[in-house]
KEFI-401964 format. One record per atom (N, C-alpha, C, O): residue in one letter; x, y, z. Coordinates in steps of 0.2 Angstrom, whole numbers, padded with zeros to 4 digits, always signed. Layout:
% residues N
aXYZ...
% end
This chain:
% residues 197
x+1168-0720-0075x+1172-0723-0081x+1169-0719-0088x+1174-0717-0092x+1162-0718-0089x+1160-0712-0093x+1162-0705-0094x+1160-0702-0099x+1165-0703-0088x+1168-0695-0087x+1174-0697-0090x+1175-0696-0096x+1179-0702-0087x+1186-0702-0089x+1186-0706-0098x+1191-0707-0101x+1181-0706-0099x+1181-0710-0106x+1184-0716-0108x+1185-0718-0113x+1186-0718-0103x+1188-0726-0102x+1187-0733-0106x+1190-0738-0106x+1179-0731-0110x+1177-0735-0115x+1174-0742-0112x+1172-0741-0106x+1175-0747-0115x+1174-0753-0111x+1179-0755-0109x+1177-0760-0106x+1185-0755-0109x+1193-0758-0108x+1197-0758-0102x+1203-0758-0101x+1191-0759-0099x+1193-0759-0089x+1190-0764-0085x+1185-0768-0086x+1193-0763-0081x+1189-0769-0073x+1186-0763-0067x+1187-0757-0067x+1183-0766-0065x+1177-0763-0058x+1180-0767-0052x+1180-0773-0052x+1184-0764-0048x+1183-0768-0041x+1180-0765-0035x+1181-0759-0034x+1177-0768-0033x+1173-0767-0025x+1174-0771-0020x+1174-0777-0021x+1177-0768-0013x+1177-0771-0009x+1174-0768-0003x+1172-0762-0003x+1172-0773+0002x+1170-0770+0008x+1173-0764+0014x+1179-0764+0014x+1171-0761+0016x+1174-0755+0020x+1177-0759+0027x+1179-0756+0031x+1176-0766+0027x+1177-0770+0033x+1184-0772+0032x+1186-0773+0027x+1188-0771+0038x+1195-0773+0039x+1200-0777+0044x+1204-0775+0048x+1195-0788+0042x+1196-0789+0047x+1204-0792+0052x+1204-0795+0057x+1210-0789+0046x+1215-0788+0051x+1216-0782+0057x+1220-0782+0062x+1211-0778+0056x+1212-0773+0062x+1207-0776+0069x+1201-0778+0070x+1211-0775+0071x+1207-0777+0080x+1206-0770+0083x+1210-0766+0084x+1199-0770+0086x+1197-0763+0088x+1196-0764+0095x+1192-0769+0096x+1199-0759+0102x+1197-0762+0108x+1195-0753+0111x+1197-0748+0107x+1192-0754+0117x+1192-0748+0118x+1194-0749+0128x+1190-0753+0131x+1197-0745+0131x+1202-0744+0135x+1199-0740+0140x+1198-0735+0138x+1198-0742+0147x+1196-0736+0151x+1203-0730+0151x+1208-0732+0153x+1202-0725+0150x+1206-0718+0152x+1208-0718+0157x+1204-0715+0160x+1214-0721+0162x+1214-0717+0168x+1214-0710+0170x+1215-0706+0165x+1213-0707+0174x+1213-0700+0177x+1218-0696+0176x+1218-0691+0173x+1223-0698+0178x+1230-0695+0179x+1234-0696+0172x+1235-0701+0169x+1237-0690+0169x+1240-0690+0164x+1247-0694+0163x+1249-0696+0157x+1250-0694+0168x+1256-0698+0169x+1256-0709+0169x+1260-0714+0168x+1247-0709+0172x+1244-0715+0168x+1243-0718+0165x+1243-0725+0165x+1240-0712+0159x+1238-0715+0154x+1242-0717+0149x+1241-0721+0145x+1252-0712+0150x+1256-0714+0148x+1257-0719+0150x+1254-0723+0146x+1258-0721+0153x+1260-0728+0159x+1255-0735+0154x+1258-0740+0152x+1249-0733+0154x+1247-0739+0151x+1248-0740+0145x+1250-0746+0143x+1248-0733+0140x+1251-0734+0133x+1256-0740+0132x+1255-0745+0130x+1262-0736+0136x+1266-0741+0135x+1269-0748+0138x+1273-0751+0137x+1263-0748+0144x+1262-0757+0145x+1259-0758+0139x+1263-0762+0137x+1255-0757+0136x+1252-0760+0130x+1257-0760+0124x+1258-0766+0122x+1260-0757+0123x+1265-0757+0118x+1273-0763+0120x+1275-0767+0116x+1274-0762+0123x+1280-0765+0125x+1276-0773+0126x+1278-0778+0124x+1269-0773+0130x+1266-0781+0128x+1264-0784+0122x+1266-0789+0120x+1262-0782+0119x+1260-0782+0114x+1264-0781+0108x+1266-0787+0106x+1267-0775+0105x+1272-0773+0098x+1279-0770+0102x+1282-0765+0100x+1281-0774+0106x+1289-0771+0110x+1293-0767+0101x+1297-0763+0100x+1291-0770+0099x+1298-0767+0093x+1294-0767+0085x+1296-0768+0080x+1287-0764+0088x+1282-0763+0080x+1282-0756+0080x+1282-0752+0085x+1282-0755+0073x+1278-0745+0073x+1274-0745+0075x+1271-0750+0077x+1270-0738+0075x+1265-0739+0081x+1263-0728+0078x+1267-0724+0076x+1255-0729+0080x+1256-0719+0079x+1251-0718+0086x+1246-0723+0087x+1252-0713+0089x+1246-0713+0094x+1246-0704+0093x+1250-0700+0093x+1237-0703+0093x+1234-0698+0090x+1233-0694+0097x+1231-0698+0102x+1235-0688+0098x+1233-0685+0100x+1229-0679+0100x+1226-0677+0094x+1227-0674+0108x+1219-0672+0108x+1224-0664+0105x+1221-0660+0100x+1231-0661+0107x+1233-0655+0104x+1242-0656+0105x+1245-0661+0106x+1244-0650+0103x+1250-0650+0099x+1254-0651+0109x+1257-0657+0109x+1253-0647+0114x+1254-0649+0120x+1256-0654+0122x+1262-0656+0123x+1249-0661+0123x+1246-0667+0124x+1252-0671+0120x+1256-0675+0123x+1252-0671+0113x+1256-0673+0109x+1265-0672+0112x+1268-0677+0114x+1267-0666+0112x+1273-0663+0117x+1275-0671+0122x+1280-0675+0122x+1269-0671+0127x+1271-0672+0135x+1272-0680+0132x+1277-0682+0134x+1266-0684+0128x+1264-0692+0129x+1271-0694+0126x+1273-0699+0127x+1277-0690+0121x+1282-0693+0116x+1289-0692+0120x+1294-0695+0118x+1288-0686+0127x+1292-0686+0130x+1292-0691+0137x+1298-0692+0139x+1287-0693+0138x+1285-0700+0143x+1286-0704+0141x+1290-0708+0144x+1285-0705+0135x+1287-0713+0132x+1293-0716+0132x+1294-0722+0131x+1298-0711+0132x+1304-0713+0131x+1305-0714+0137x+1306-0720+0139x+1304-0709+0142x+1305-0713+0149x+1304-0722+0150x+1308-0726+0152x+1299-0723+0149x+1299-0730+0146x+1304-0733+0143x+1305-0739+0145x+1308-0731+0139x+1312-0736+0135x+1309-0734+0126x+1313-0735+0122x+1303-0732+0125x+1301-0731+0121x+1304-0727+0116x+1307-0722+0118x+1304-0726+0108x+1310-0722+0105x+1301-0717+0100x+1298-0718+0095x+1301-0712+0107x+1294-0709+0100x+1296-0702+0101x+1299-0699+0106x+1293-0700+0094x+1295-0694+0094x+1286-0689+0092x+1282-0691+0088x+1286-0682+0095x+1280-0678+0091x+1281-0676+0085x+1286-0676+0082x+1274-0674+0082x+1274-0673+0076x+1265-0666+0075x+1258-0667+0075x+1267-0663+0074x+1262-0657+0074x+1263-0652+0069x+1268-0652+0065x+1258-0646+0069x+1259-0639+0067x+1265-0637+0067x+1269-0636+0062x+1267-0637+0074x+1274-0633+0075x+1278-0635+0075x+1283-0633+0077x+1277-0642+0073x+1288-0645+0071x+1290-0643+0067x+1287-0642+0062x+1296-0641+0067x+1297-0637+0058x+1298-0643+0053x+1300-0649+0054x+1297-0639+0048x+1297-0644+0041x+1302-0649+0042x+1300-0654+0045x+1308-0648+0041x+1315-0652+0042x+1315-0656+0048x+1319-0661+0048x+1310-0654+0054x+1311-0661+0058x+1305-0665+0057x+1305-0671+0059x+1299-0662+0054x+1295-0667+0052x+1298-0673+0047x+1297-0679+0047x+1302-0668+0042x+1306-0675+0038x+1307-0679+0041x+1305-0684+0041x+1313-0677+0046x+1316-0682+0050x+1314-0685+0053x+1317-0690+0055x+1308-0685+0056x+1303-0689+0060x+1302-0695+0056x+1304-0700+0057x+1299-0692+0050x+1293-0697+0047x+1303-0700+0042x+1301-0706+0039x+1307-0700+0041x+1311-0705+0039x+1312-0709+0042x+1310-0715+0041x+1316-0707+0050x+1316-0712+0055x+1311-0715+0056x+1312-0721+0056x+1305-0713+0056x+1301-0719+0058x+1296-0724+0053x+1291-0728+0054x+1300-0723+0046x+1296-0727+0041x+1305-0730+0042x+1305-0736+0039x+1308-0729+0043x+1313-0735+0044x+1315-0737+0049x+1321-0741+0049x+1310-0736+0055x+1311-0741+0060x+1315-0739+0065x+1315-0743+0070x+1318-0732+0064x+1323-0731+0068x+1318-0728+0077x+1319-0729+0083x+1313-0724+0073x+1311-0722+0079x+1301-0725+0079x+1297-0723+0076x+1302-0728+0084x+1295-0733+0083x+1288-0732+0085x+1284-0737+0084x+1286-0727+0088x+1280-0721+0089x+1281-0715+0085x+1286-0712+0084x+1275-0712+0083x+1274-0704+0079x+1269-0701+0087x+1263-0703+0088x+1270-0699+0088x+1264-0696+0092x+1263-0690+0091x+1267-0685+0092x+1256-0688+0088x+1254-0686+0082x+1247-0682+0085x+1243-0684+0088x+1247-0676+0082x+1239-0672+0080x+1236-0676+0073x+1238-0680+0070x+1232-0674+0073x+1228-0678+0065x+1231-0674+0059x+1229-0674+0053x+1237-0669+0060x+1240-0667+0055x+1245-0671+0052x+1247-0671+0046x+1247-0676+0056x+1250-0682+0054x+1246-0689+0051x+1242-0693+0055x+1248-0691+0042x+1244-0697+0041x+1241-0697+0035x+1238-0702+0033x+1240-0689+0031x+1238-0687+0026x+1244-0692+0021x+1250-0690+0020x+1241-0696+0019x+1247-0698+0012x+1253-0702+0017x+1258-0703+0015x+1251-0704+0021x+1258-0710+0026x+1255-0715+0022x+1249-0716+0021x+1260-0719+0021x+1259-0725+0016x+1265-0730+0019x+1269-0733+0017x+1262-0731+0026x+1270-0738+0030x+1265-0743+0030x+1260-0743+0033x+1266-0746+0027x+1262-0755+0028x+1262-0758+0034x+1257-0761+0037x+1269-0756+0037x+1270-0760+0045x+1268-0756+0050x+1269-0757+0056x+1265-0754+0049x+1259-0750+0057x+1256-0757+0059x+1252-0761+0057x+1260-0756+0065x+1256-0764+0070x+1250-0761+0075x+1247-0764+0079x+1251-0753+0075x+1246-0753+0081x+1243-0745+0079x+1247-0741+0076x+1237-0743+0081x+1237-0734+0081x+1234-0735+0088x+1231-0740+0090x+1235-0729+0091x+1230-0728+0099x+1229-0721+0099x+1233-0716+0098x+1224-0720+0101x+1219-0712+0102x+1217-0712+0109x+1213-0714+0114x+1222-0708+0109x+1226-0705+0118x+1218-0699+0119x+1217-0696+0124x+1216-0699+0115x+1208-0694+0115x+1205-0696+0109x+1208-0699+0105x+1198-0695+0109x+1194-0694+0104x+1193-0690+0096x+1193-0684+0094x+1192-0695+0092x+1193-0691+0085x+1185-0687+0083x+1180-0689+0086x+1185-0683+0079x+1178-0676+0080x+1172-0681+0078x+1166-0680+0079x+1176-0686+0074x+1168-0692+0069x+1172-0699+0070x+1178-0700+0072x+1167-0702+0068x+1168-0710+0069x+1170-0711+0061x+1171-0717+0059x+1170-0706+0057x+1172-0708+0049x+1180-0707+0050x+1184-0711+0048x+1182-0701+0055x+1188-0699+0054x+1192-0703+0060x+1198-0702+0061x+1190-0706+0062x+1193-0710+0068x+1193-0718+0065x+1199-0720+0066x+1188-0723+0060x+1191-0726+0056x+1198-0725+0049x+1202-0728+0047x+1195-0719+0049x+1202-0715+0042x+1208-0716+0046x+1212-0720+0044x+1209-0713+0054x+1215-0714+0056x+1217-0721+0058x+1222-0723+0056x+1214-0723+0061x+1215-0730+0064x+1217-0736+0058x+1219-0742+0059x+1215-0733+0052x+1216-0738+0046x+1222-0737+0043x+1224-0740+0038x+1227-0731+0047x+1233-0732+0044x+1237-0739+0047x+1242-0741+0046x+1232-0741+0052x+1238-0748+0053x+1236-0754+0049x+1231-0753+0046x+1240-0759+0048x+1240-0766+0045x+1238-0765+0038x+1234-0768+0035x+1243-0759+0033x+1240-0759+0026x+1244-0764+0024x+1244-0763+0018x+1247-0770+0025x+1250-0774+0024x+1248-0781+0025x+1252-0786+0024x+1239-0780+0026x+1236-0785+0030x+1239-0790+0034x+1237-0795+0032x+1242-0789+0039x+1244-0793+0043x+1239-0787+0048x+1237-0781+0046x+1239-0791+0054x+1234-0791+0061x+1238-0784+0062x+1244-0783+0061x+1233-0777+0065x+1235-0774+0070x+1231-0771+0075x+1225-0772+0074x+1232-0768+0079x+1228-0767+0085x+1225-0758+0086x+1228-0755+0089x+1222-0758+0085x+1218-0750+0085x+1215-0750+0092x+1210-0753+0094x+1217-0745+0096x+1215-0743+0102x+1213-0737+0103x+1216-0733+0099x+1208-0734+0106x+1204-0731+0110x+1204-0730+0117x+1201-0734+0121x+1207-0723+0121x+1209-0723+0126x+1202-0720+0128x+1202-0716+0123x+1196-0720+0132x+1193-0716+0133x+1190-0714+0141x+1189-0718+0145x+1190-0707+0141x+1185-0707+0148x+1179-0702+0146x+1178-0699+0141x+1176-0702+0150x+1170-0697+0147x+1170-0691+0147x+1165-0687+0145x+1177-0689+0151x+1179-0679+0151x+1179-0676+0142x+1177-0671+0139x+1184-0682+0140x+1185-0682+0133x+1177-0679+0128x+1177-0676+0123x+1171-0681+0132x+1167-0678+0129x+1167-0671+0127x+1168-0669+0121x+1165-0668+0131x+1164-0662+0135x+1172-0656+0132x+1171-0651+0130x+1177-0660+0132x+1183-0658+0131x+1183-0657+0121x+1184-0652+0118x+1180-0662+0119x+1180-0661+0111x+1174-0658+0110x+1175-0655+0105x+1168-0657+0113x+1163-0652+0111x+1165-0644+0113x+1162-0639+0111x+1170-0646+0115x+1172-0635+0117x+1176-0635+0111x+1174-0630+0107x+1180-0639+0109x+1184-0639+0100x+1180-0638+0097x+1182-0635+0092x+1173-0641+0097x+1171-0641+0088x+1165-0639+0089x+1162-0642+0085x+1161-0635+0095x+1156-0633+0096x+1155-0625+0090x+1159-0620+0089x+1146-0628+0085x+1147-0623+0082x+1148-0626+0076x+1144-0624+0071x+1153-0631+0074x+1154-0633+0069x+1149-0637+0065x+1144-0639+0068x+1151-0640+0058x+1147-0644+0056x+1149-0650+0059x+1144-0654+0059x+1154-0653+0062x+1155-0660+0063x+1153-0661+0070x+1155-0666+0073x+1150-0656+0074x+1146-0655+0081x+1141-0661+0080x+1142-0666+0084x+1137-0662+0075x+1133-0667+0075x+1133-0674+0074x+1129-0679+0075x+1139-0675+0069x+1144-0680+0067x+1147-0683+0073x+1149-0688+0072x+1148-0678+0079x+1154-0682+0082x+1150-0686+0090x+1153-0688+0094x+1143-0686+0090x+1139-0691+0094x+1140-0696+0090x+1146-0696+0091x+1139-0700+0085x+1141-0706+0083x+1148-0709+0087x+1148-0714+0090x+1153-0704+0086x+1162-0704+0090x+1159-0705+0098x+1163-0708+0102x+1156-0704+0100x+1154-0703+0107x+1152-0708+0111x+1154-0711+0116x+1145-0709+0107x+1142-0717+0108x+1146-0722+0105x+1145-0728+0107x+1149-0722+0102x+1156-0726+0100x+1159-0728+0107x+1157-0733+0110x+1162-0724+0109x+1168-0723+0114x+1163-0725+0120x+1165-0729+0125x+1157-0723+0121x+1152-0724+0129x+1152-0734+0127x+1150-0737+0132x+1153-0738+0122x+1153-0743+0121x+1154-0749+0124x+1150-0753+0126x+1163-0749+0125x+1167-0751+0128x+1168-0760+0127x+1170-0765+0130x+1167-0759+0120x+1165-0766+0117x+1171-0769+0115x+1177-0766+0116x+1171-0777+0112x+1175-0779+0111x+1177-0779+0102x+1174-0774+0100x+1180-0783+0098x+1184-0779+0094x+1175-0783+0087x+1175-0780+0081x+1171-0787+0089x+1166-0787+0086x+1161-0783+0087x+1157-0782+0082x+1160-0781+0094x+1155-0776+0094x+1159-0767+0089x+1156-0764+0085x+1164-0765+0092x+1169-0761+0087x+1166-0759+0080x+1164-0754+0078x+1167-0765+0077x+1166-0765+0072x+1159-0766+0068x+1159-0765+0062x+1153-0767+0071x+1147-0768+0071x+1145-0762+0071x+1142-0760+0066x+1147-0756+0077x+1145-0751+0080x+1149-0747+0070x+1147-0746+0064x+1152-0747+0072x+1157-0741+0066x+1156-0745+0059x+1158-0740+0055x+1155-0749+0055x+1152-0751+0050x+1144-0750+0050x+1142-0748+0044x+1141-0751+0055x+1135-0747+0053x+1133-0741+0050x+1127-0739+0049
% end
């Protein structure tokens, strides 16, 4: 307030980093890729049959295959990555802030500046590099504070698979937090105990 010279003529708000319309579960990973679609969208169709929804993917591929299985499902989702070109990103991200098309299945390049309130669900088809940046995405659902459900697909290849991406880097140390996270397998109080710590 002092940098911005604001004077005294303002209010201060604080809130908690706690967000208890999100429900946090974590998911055994099946083995087989054509499974784990499979379960996705039993959860989705149980659960948000006709809510938006984003599920974060491990690469631009991964993302490809999970948006093209879904529809087999009945599901209306579409990829969203690097290589979609600009004009179908538009088109993604219109359709699906208006409902038309009800999954984004997504790299973490999708979410920067998405502002949908009605996100009823996100699910991480893989591991995010940190437990900051896997709260950042999963907090795009229920900006509307109504209840949404934050999923966690995990198996423990996924480790091993995200230390060859970021081995070397600075978030190499940062992302055991994400790991013992995920080795948890807690329920939506343990979740949040573990990742508000």
């Amino acid at each position: 307030c002092n940098i911005l010279g604001l004077g005294t003529n303002y209010q201060f708000f604080r809130s908690s980093a706690n967000r208890p319309n999100l429900k946090y579960s974590i998911k055994v990973k099946p083995d087989k890729p054509d499974d784990i679609v499979e379960a996705m969208a039993d959860f989705i169709q149980e659960h948000h049959p006709r809510n938006a929804g984003i599920i974060y993917c491990f690469s631009k591929r991964e993302a490809n295959n999970v948006a093209e299985k879904l529809t087999n499902f009945g599901i209306t989702a579409k990829a969203y990555h690097a290589e979609v070109s600009t004009t179908a990103k538009d088109s993604i991200h219109r359709s699906w802030m208006n409902n038309r098309t009800q999954v984004v299945v997504a790299t973490i390049a999708f979410g920067l500046g998405i502002n949908k309130p009605d996100v009823r669900f996100v699910i991480h088809h893989s591991l995010s590099k940190t437990l900051e940046a896997y709260y950042q995405e999963s907090g795009r659902a229920g900006r509307d504070g109504k209840e949404a459900d934050c999923v966690l697909y995990y198996s423990p290849k996924d480790v091993c698979r995200t230390l060859g991406m970021i081995h070397g880097e600075r978030s190499e140390v940062s992302f055991w937090s994400m790991a013992r996270y995920a080795q948890t397998h807690g329920d939506d109080s343990v979740c949040k105990r573990f990742i508000l710590s």
